[in-house]
VOGU-3710 file (C-alpha; in Angstrom, 3 decimals, decimal comma):
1> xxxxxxxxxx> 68,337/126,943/126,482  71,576/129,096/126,844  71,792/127,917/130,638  71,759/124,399/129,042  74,816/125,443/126,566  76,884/127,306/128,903  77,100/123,853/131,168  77,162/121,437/128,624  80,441/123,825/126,994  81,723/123,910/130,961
11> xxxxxxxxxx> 81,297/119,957/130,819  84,111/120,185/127,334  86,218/122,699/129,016  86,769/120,873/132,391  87,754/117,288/130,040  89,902/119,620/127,936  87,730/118,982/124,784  86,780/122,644/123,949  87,681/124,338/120,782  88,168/127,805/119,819
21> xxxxxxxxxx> 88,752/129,821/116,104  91,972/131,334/115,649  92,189/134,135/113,450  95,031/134,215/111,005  95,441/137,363/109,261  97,539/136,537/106,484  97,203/133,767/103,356  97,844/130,033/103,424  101,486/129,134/103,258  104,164/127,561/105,282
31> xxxxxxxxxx> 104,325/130,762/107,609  100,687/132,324/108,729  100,362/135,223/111,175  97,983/135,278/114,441  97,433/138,112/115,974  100,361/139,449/114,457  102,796/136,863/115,277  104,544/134,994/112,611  104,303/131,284/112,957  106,111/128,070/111,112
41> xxxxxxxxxx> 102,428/126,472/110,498  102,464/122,605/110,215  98,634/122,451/110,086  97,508/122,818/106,624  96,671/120,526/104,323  97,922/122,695/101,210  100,338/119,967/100,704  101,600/121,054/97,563  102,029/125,058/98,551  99,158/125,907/96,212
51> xxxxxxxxxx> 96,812/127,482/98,006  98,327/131,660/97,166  99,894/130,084/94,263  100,055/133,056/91,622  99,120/130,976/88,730  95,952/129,932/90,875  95,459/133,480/91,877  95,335/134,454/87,767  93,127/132,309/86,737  90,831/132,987/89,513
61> xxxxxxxxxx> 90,917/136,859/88,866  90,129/136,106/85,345  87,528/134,389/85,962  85,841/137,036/88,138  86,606/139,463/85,235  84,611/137,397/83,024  81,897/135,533/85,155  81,822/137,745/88,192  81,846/136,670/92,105  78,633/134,680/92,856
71> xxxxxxxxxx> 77,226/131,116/90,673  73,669/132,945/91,206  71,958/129,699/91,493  72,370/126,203/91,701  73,717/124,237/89,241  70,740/122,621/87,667  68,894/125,901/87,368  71,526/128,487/85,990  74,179/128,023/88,154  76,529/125,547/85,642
81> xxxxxxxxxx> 79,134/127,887/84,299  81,672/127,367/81,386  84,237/127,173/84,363  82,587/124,659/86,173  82,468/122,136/83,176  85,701/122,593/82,041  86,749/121,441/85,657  85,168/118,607/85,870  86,581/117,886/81,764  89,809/118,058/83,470
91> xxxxxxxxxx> 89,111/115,941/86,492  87,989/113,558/84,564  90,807/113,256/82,316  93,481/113,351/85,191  91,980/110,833/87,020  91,097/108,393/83,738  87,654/108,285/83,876  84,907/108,828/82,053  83,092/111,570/83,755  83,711/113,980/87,082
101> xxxxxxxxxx> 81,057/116,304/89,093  81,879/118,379/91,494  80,565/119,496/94,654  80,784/122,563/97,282  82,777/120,833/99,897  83,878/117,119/100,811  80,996/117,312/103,330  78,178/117,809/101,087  80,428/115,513/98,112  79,889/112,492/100,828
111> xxxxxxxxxx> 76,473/113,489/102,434  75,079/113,350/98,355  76,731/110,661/97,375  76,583/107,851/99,446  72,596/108,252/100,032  72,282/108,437/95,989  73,793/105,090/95,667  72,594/102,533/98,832  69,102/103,145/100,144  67,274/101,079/102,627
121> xxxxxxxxxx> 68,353/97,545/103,143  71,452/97,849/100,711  74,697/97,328/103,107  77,627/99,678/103,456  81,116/98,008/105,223  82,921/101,097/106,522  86,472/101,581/107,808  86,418/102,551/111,703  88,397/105,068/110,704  86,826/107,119/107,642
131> xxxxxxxxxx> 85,965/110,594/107,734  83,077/112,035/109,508  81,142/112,751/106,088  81,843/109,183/105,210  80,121/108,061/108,554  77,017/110,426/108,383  76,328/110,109/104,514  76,022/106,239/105,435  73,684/106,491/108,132  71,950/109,044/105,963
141> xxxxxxxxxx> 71,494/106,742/103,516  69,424/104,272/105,830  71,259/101,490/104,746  72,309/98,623/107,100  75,485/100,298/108,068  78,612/97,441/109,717  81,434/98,894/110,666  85,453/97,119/109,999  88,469/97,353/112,101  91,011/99,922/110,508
151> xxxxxxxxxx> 92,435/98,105/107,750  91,321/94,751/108,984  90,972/92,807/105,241  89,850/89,215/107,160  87,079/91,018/109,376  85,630/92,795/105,870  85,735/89,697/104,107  83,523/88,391/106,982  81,476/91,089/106,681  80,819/90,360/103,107
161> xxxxxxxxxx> 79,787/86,735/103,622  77,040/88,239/105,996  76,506/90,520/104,035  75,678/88,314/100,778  74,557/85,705/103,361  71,641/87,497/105,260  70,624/89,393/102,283  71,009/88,394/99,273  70,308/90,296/96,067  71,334/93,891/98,223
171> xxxxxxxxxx> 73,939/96,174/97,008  76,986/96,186/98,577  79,228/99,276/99,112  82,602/99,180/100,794  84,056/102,973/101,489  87,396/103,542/102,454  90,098/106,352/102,679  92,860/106,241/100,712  95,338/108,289/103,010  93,609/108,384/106,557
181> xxxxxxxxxx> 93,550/112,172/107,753  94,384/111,671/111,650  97,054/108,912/111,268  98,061/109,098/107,369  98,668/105,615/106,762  97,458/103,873/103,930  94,188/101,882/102,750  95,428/98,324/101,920  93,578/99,134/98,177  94,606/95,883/96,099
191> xxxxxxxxxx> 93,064/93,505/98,528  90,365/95,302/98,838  89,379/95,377/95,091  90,112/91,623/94,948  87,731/91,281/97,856  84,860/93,766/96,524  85,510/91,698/92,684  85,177/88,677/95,067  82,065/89,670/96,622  80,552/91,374/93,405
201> xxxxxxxxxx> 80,895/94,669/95,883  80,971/98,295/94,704  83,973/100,528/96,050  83,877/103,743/97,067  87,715/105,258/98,050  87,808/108,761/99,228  91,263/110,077/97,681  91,251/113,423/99,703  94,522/113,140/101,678  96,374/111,012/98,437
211> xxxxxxxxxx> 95,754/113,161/95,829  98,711/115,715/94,663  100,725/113,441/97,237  100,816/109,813/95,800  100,811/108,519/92,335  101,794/109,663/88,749  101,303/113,270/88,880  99,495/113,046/92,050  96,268/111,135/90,889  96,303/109,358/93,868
221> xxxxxxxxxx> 96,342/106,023/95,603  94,193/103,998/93,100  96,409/105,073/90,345  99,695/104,532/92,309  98,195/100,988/92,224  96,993/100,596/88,736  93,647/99,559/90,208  91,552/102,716/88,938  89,737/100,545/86,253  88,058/98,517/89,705
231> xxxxxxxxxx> 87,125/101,496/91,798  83,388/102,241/91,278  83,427/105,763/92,562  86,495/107,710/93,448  85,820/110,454/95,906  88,824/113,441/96,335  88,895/117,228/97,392  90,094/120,401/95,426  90,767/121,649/98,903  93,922/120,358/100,129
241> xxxxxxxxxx> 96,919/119,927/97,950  94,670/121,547/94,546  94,518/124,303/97,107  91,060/125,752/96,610  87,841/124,603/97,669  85,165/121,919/97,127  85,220/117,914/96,034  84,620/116,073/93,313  83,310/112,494/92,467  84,661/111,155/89,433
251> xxxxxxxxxx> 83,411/107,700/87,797  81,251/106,003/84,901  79,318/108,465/83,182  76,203/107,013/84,223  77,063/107,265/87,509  77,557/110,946/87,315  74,387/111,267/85,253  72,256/109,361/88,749  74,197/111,661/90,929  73,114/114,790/88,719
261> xxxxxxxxxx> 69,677/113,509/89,142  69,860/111,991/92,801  72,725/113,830/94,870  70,356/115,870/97,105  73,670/117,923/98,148  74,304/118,697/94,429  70,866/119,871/93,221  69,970/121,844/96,421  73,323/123,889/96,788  74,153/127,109/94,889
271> xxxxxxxxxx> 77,428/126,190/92,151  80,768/127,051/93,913  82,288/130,264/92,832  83,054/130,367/89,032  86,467/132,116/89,969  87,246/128,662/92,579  86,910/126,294/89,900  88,948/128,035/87,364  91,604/128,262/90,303  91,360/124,671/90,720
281> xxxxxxxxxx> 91,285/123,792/87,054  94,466/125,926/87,027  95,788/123,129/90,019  95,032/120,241/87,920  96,964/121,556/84,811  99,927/122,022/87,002  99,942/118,933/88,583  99,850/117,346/85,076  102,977/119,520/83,843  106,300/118,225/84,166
291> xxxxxxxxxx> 106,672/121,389/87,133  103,964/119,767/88,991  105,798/116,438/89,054  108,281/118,380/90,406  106,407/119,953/93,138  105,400/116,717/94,193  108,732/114,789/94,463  109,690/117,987/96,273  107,330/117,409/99,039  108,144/113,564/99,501
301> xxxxxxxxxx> 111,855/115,058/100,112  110,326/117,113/102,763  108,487/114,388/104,025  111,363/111,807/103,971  112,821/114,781/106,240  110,933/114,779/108,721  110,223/111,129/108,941  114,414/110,784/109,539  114,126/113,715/112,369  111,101/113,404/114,329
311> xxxxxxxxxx> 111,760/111,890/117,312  109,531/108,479/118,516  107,899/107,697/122,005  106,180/105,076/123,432  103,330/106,092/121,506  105,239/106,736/118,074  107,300/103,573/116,114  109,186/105,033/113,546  107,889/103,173/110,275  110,525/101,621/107,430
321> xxxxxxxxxx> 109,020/104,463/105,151  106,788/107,307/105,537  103,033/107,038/103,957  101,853/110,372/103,192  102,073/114,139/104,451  100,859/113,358/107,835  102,564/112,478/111,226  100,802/111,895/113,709  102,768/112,399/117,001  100,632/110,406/119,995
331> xxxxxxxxxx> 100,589/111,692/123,394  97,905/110,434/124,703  95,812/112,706/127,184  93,525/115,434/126,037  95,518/118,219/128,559  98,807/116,356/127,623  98,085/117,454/123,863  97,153/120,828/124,303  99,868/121,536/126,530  102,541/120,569/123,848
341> xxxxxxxxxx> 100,446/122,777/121,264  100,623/125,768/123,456  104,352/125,373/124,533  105,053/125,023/120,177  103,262/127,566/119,937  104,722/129,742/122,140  108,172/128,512/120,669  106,768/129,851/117,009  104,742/126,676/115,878  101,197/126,154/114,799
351> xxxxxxxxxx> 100,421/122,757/114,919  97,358/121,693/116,285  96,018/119,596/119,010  94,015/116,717/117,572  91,706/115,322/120,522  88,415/113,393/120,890  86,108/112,706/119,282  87,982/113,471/116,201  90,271/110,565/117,121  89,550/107,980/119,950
361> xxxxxxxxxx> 89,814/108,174/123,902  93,623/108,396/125,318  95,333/109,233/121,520  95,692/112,666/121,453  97,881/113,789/119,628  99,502/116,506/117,318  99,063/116,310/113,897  101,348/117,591/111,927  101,464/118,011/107,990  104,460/118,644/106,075
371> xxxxxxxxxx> 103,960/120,656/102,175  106,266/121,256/99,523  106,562/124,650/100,566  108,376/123,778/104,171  112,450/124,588/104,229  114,115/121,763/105,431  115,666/124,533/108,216  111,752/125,012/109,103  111,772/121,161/109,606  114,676/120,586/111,669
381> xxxxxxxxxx> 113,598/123,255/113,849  110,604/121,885/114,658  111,651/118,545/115,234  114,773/120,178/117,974  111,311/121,804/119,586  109,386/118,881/119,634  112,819/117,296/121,085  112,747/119,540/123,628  109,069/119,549/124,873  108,281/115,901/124,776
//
């Protein structure tokens, strides 16, 4: 078995498609150290510069003080702490809903979720583009699983005539992204809540890469839209601009209550830490203060920055106005992108090489992600690199 390893890894190393850990020894923030080099990192996702956040760090070492390090079990055995309900309290609140759950990770959020709600010979219309999870809890679910074009509103309505077509009576679930992670545009949300209304659909919109970013005090896309009331399940992380870890569904109440009872992820998994939810309860109440409004229009002047500066290719149209956090700067080859990671990098940059099969055949790319916490000087610079290399 290790002979077959060793050449299947050659096989990824000789079509530049191998990947390797890097260990940074230092916390989250727009500088990281590797190997004890400092380096301008524009790879997180810690959008809004929360992630060693001293208010987050409190309320996490209180929590330890009073509920220790480990949830001991999972959640429906002893594993639901005081901290873990008054998390999901808040979620629920911020978002406008009636009830939130949370979950270990967006993996396992997805993976539980999607299975608890279509089962064989429901249908699920996907994006092209969603998020691995988003892919695998589908086919998990063993529902008839048809793929969209990115964004393409006519080809999903034509899915949905099949759909109610060829089998009647079904359910119907349409998941989307909000924000998509690899090219950061935008889900085009309103038509597809008249569509699902249309269709007498259910909507699932993963608000991982929108929330903290877009919308009154960051609640995301759906909000940003006043169209919260019509999604059926909204999906987001605590991981990215919250700054901590895990995901969260929040919805109807009896929706949380089937997931409670049917979310194999959820009953099978040990609680997250007690100390990680009061960190990211500690998030939410920030990004519902006037401070975390703040934050927030801070970071789209950092991204209107580097929308004006980056320079365009081929490969890269500059848009009227930016979308999100993320940029993603094409090059096209696997090698191509790799080679412009190292040469940043060796300039002082981390930002990462994005290659297949996280994104498709011949659009490699960087991806780069701008937070709150960037200087504009930090910006600029990079963009004079990129200038340079390209």
């Amino acid at each position: 078995m290790r002979d077959f390893f060793a050449e299947e890894l050659e096989a990824l190393r000789k079509r530049a498609l191998d990947r390797h850990l890097r260990e940074i020894t230092s916390a989250q923030g727009p500088e990281v150290v590797i190997a004890g080099r400092h380096f301008i990192n524009f790879s997180s996702n810690d959008y809004l510069g929360l992630a060693n956040d001293p208010r987050l760090r409190e309320a996490a070492a209180s929590a330890i003080d009073e509920f220790g390090v480990g949830a001991g079990a999972s959640r429906l055995i002893s594993g639901t702490q005081s901290p873990h309900l008054r998390l999901e309290r808040a979620l629920a609140k911020w978002k406008a809903t009636e009830a939130a759950l949370c979950f270990s990770s967006g993996y396992s959020t997805a993976l539980g979720t999607i299975p608890a709600l279509v089962t064989k010979n429901d249908v699920v219309l996907l994006d092209k583009l969603c998020h691995a999870s988003l892919i695998d809890g589908a086919k998990l679910s063993g529902a008839i699983l048809r793929v969209f074009p990115h964004n393409h509103v006519g080809k999903l309505e034509s899915h949905l005539e099949w759909a109610r077509r060829e089998h009647p009576g079904t359910r119907v679930l349409i998941i989307t992204e909000s924000v998509f992670s690899m090219d950061g545009d935008r889900a085009p949300l309103r038509e597809l809540v008249e569509l699902k209304k249309r269709f007498d659909a259910s909507l699932m919109l993963d608000e991982a890469h929108a929330v903290g970013v877009i919308g009154p005090n960051g609640r995301g896309l759906a909000a940003a839209e006043n169209v919260s009331e019509e999604v059926d399940i909204q999906m987001g992380t605590l991981s990215k601009a919250l700054g901590t870890s895990g995901a969260y569904i929040c919805g109807s109440r009896v929706l949380i209550e089937w997931l409670i009872n049917r979310a194999r992820s959820f009953i099978y998994s040990t609680a997250p830490a007690p100390a990680i939810a009061a960190a990211a309860l500690a998030a939410v109440d920030f990004l519902s203060s006037h401070q975390g409004e703040e934050r927030r229009l801070l970071l789209w002047e950092r991204i209107r920055l580097m929308q004006e500066l980056l320079p365009r290719t081929e490969f890269n149209e500059k848009h009227v106005a930016p979308c999100s956090a993320i940029f993603p700067w094409i090059v096209g080859g696997e090698q191509t992108a790799l080679n412009l990671a190292a040469a940043l990098q060796s300039d002082g940059f981390l930002v990462p090489a994005i290659r297949y099969p996280t994104v498709a055949k011949g659009t490699a790319r960087l991806r780069i992600t701008v937070t709150a916490a960037h200087e504009e000087a930090q910006i600029e610079v990079l963009c004079e690199a990129i200038k340079r290399r390209r």
